[in-house]
N, C-alpha and C positions, 0 to 999 in steps of 0.2 A: 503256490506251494508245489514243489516239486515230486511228481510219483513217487514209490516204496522202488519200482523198478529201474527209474532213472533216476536215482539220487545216492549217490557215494557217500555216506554217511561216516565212513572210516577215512574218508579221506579230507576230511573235518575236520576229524580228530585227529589226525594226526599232524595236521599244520597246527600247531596250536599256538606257534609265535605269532601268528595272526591275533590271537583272540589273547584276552588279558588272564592272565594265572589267578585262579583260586588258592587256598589254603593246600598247602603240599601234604597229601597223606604221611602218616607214621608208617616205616619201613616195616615196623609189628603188625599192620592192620591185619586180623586175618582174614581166613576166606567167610570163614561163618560171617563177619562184620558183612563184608561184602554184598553176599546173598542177601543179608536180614535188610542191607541200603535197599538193594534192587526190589526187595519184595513190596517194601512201604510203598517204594514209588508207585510201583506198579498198581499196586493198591489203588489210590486215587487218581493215575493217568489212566489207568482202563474203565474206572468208574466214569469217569467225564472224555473218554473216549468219543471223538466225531463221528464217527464212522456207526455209532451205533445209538445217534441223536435222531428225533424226528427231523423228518424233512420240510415240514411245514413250518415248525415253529425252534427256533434257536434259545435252547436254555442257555443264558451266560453264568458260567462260574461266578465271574466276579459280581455279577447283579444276583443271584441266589443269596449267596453263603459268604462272605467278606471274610470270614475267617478261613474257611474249607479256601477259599484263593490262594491267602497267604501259604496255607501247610502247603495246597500244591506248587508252589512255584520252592519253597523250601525243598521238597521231597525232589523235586528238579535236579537244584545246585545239590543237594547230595549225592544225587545218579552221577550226576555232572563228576563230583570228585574220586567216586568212587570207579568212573571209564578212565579216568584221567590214569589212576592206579593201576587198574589193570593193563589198558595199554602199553605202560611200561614194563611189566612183569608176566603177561600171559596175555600178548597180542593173538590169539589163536582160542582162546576159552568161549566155550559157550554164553558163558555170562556175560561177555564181551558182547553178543552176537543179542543178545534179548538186552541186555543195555539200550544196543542202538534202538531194537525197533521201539523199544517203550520211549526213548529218546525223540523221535520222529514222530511217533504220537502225540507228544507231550507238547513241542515244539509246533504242530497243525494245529493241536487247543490252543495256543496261544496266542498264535496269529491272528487264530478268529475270534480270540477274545479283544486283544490289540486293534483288531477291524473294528469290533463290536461298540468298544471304548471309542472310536475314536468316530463314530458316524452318529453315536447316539448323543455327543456331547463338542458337537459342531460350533456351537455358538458359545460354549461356557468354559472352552479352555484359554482365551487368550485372557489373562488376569488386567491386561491394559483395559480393553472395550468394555471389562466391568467396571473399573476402579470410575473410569472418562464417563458412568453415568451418574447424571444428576439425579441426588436419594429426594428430591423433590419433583412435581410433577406440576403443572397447570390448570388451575382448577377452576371453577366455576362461581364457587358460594366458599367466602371467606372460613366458615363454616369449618370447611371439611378441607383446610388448611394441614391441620395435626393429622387427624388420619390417615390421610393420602400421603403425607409426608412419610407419618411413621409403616404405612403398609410398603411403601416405595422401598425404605431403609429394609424393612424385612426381607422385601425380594433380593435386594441386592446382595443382603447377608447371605442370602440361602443359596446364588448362584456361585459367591466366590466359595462358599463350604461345597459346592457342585465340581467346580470348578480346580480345587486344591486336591479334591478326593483322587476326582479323574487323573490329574497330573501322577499323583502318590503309585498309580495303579499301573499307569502306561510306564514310568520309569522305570518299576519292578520289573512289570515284561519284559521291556526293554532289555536291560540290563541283563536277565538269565537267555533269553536268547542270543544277545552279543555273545556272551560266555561261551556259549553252547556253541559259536560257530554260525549261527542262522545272521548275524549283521545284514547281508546282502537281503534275504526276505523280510526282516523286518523293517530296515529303512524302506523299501518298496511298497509294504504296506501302509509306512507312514507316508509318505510322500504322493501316494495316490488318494486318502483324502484332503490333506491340506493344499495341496497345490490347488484342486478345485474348489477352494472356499479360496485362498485368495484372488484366484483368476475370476472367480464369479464378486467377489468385494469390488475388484478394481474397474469389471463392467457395471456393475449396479452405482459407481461415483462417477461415471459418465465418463468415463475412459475408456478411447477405443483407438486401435490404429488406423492412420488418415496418412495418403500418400500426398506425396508433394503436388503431384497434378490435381488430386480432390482438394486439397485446401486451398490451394490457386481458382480453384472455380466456385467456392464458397462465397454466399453473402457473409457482407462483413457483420452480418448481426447475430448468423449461425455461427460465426467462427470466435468472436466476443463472448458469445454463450457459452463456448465450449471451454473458453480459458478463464472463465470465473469458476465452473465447475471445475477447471485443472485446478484451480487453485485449493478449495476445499475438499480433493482430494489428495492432494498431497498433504496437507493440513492431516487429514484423518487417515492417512498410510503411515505417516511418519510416527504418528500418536500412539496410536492401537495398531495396525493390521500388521507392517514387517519388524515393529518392534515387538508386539504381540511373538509371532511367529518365531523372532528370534531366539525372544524369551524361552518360548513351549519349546526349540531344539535343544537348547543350551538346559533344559532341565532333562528331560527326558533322555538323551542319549550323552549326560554328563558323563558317562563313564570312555566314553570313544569321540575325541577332538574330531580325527577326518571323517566319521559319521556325522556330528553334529556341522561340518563344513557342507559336505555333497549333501545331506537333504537341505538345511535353508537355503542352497544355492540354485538348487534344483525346483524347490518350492516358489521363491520370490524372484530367480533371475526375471524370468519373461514379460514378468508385471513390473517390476520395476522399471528393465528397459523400456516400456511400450509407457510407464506414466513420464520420467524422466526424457524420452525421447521427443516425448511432442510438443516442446514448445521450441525444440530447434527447427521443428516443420513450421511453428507458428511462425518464428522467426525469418527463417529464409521465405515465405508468402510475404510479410510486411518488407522487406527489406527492397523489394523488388515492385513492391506498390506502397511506397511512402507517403503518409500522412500524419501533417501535426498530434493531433489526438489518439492513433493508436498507438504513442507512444507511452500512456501509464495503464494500459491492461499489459505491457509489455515489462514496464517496470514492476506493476505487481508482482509478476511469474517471476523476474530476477530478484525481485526482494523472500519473494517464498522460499526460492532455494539457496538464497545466502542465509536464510534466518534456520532452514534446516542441514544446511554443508556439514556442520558435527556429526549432528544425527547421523547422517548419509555415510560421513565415513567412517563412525562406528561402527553402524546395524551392516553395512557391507563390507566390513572389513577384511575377510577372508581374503587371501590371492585369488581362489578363484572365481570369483564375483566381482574384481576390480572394475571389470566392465564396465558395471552400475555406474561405478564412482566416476569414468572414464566421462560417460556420457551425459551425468549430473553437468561436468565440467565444461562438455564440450555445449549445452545446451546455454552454461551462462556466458561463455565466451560466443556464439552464435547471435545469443537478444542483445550481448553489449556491440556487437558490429553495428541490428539494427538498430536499437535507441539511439545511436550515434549519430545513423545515419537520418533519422528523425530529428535528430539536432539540428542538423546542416537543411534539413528542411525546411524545417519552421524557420530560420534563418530567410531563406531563401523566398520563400514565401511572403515574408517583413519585405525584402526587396523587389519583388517582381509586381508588388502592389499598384496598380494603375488607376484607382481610383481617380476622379473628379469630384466628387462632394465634398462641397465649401462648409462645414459647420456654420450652423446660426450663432452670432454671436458671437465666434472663439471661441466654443467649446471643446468641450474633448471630443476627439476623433475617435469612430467605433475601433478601430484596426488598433489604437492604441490601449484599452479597453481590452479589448481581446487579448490582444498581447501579452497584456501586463498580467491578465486572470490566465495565460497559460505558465508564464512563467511561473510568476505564484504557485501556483500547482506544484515545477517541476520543483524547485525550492523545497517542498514537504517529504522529496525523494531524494536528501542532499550526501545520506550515506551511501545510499547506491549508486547515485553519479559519481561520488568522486572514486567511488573503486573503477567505474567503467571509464571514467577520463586519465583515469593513469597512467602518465605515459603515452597518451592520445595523439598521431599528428595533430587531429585537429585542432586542439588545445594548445599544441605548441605554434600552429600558427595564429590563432586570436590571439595569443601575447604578444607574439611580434609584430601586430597589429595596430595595438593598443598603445596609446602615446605613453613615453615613458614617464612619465611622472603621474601617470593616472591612480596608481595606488603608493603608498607609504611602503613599500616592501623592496627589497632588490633584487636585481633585476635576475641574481644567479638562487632564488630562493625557488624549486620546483617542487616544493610539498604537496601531498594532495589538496590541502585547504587551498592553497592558492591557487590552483588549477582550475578549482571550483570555481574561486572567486573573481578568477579570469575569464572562464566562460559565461557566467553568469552577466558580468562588465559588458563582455563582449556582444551580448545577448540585447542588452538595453540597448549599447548604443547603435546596434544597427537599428535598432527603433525610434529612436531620438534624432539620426540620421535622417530617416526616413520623414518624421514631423518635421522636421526642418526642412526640408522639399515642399513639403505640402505648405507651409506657411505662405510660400508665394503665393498660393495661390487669391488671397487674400489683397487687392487692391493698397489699400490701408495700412501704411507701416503699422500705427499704433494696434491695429486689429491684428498682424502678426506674431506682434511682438506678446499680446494678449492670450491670442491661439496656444504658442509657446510655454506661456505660462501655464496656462491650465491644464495643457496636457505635463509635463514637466512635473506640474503638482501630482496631478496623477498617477504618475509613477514613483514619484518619493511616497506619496501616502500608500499607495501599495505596496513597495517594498516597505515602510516602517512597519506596517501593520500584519507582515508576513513573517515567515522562516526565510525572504529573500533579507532580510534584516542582518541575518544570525550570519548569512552567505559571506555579505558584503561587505559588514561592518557599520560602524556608527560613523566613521570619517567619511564615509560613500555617501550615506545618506544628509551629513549636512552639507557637505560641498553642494550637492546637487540642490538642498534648501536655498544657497547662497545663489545659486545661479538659479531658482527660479524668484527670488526677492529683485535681482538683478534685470530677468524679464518686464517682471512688473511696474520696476521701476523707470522702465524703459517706455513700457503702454503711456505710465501717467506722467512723463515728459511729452511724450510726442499727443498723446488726446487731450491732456488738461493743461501742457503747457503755456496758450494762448493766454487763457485765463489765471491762471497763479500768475503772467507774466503781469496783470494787471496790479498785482494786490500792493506791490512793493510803491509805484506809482499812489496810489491811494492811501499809503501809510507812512509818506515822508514827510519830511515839515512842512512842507510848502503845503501840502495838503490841508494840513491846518489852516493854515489863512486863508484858502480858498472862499470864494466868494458863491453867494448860493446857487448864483448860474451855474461856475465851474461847476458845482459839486453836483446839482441834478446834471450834467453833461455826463462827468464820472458814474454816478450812477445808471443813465441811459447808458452809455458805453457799458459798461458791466453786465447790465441787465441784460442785453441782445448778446453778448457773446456766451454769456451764464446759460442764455436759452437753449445757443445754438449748437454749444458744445453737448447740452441734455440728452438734446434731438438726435445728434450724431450719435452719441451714445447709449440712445435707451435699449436696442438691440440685443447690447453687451452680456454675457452671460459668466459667470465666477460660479462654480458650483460646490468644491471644497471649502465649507464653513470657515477654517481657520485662514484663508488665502483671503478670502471674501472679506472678512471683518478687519485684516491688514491693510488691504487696496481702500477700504471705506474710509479707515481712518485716516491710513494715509493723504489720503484726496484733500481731506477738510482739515486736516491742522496747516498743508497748506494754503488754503482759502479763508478758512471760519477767523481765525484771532484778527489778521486786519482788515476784516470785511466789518467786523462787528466794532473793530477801534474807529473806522470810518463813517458807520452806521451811526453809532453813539454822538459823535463830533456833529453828523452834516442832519441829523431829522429833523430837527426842530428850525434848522434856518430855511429848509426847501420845504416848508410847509404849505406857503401861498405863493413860491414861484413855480406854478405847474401852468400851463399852459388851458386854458375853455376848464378852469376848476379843476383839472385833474394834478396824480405827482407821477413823477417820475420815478419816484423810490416805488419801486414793485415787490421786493424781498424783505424782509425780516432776515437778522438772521438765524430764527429758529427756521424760519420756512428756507432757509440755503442747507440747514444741519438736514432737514425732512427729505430731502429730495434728496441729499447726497446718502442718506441712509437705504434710502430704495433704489442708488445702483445694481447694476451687474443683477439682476432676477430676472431680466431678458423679458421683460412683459411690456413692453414699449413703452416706458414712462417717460414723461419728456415734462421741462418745466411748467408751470401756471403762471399764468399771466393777471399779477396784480392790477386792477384799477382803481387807483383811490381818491374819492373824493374829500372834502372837506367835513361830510356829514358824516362818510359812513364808508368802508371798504370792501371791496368785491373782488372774488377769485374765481377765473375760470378755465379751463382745462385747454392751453394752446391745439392739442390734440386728442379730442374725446374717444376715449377706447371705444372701438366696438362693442355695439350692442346695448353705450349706456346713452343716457344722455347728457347733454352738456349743461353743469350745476353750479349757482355761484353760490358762494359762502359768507355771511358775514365774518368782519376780522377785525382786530383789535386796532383802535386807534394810535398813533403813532404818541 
């Protein structure tokens, strides 16, 4: 507030285009009206006079007497109309002269009522951070559910009536000081406490300025921490604190637009820039130390401020706070450089892969695995990629990459979905690339062609069972069904073709006639390659349930039906030509259905070796698992 000595109070009043017009006196008013304005006022501004308050303790008008506040700020705007009058008719009157000082007086109470309002009710004017509390609480004993519920709802009633009152109070000030001329000190007094309530909000949500060189020297588990908490502060700025704030300018200083501009801009610039600016520092650190995984706390921060961009350019609307908006912008354009370039990482990383480990089995390869559980992931962030791939070189060169017929689409089609669904494409098949290197490694064609497959499966049942689904489409994922049926079918020519080769042999006419020697001969033949194929393949590993029960079936419909037409035809004749009392028929074929059911579990199962006598029949384990011992069985006579 400015001294009685250095403060031109005429010259206030005389700009008065400045300040907004009151009701225009009647040219009749006379002087008695005048005096009798001047007296009232004075009345209650010399009453509540500062200057003659204790110094220890601050009585507030408006906390005493809520009525006695109204009349004074009433008896205010009267003075107010009644200087207004004179100035035009007798700029030189005494009354003019005791006008101002009671005017300056009136105007110092105000201020420090305006202070007073505005320190004591710190936490109760933003009506967002009331509305954003839950009128329930956490309780202990189901019990005291209602209570707590209903004491909760109470508080929260009583703050927004705290809360409505204060606003009601500070607009009135407001507004007769604008009138009056004082704009410049009352904005100043607003503005000096809320700017420190939001600058202390935005530190207490763990927002702090960090220079490019400190976040460059940051562990990466201090700088992750920081942008979870970025995230839940912006979450709760955007909610409550600068929409709050915006709110509380836009009511209280409703009557003067460039006031309600220069204080929220003056209040929120600082904090805004400093929360909006630090994920372009987060971004320019990751960009420049890329790694697969910090690319969705990356994605997070981009998704936070696309899902608040409205917001942003509402609550910062004003020209002169565009800034905010400028570096909202420059912040999302900044992480989409880095996720990009996190793209071309992980890419990269899929090929620089030098691994030597041979999976047991033909199973799935870790790196594929991995892969597949990153993309999956990025797939749940399919709205924010295809904004950041818009228009992407990168994107536009994985198209050009990509065989042309690999999707149903044309070739001139650049929508974002397809973009998508081209990098995504693109995404697999340097991985699918990549397993197909690794298969050599694999001796055993039929054990590549295996490998193949289950990793293959892998990847379709990951993408069906993901958002990489929704990416790619339903054609992506059967074709790639077809070309792992195709693997498969590839495994059980080259491993069980020896044997299927046998069965045709065994099921022609001649077969029939076969004489009992031929036919124990046929079944020895059968029986030692049935073993040997077992053997070779007990290793084998299938681990997606639906792939596994295909390959099973598959195996024995080409074996089972004329194993079992030959079985049926030749038992009963090789019954007594077995060689020192034994047969040569060692399978049933329930016991060929047994063993081709406990394929691919990779537990090293390998055929039994039937011995059967004439009394009685014996099974024993070609190859005893560890650990057990070796058991024979009785078994049904033929």
């Amino acid at each position: 507030m400015r001294s009685k000595s250095g403060f031109s109070f005429f010259s206030k009043m005389t700009s008065s285009r400045k300040r907004p017009s009151l009701s225009i006196p009647s040219k009749s008013y006379e002087s008695s009206d005048i005096n009798k304005t001047i007296d009232n006022a004075a009345e209650i501004i010399e009453k509540w006079n500062t200057e003659y308050v204790s110094t220890n303790k601050f009585y507030s008008l408006f906390c005493e007497s809520k009525r006695e506040a109204k009349k004074f700020v009433k008896r205010v705007k009267e003075l107010q109309n009644a200087m207004d009058m004179l100035i035009r008719e007798d700029p030189n009157s005494e009354n003019l002269l005791r006008a101002q000082n009671l005017m300056q007086i009136a105007m110092k109470r105000l201020q420090k009522e305006f202070l007073q309002i505005l320190s004591m009710n710190r936490a109760h004017l933003d009506p967002e951070s009331v509305s954003s509390r839950s009128p329930t609480s956490v309780v202990s004993n189901d019990d005291d559910v209602w209570h707590e519920s209903r004491s909760a709802s109470d508080s929260i009633i009583e703050v927004e009536e705290v809360s409505k009152s204060s606003r009601t109070e500070l607009k009135s000030i407001a507004d007769c000081m604008i009138a009056a001329g004082y704009a410049k000190e009352c904005a100043s007094t607003y503005k000096s406490i809320r700017k420190s309530i939001v600058d202390e909000s935005i530190y207490r949500l763990g927002v702090e300025k960090i220079s490019s060189s400190k976040a460059k020297k940051m562990p990466c588990e201090v700088v992750e921490l920081k942008m979870n908490r970025w995230i839940e502060a912006v979450k709760v700025s955007m909610k409550t604190l600068f929409n709050g704030e915006k709110s509380l300018c836009d009511d209280i200083f409703e009557s003067s637009v460039s006031l309600r501009e220069a204080c929220f801009r003056d209040i929120s610039k600082e904090g805004a820039l400093l929360l909006f600016g630090f994920p372009e520092t987060i971004a320019l650190r990751d960009k420049k130390n890329p790694n697969p995984e910090k690319i969705f706390p990356l994605l997070d921060m981009y998704c936070t401020i696309t899902d608040n961009l409205l917001a942003i350019e509402s609550i910062f609307s004003f020209p002169s706070i565009s800034i905010v908006r400028t570096q909202a912008h420059s912040s999302l354009s900044r992480l989409s450089e880095s996720i990009l370039s996190h793209l071309v990482d992980f890419e990269s990383e899929i090929r620089k892969d030098s691994s030597k480990t041979v999976v047991r089995g033909g199973g799935v390869h870790p790196m594929t695995i991995s892969a597949m559980d990153h993309i999956s992931r990025l797939a749940e962030y399919s709205s924010a990629l295809m904004d950041i791939l818009k228009g992407s070189s990168s994107s536009s060169s994985a198209k050009s990459l990509l065989p042309k017929s690999y999707f149903n689409v044309s070739e001139s089609e650049e929508s974002p979905v397809s973009e998508l669904k081209v990098r995504f494409a693109w995404m697999i098949l340097v991985l699918l690339c990549k397993i197909d290197g690794k298969a050599e490694m694999y001796k055993d064609f039929s054990m590549q062609y295996l490998f193949l497959a289950n990793n293959l499966q892998h990847v379709v049942s990951r993408a069906r069972s993901t958002n990489v689904k929704q990416v790619l489409g339903d054609d992506w994922i059967a074709k790639h069904s077809e070309k792992v049926s195709q693997f498969a079918r590839s495994y059980e020519r080259l491993a069980w073709g020896p044997l299927a080769s046998m069965c045709p042999a065994i099921s022609t006419s001649e077969a029939v006639e076969m004489s009992p020697e031929e036919a124990m001969m046929q079944f020895k033949k059968f029986n030692e390659t049935f073993e040997s194929t077992c053997e070779e393949q007990s290793e084998c590993i299938v681990l997606d349930p639906k792939l596994l029960d295909e390959m099973r079936i598959s195996i024995g419909r080409k074996l089972l039906p004329v194993y079992r037409d030959f079985y049926n035809a030749h038992r009963n004749a090789v019954m007594l030509a077995g060689t020192e009392g034994e047969w040569n028929v060692r399978y049933t074929p329930e016991d060929i259905g047994n063993h081709l059911s406990e394929l691919f579990s990779g537990k090293g199962i390998s055929a039994n070796r039937y011995v059967c006598t004439p009394d009685f029949c014996t099974v024993t384990t070609a190859t005893p698992t560890p650990g057990r011992k070796t058991r024979s069985l009785s078994c049904r006579r033929f």
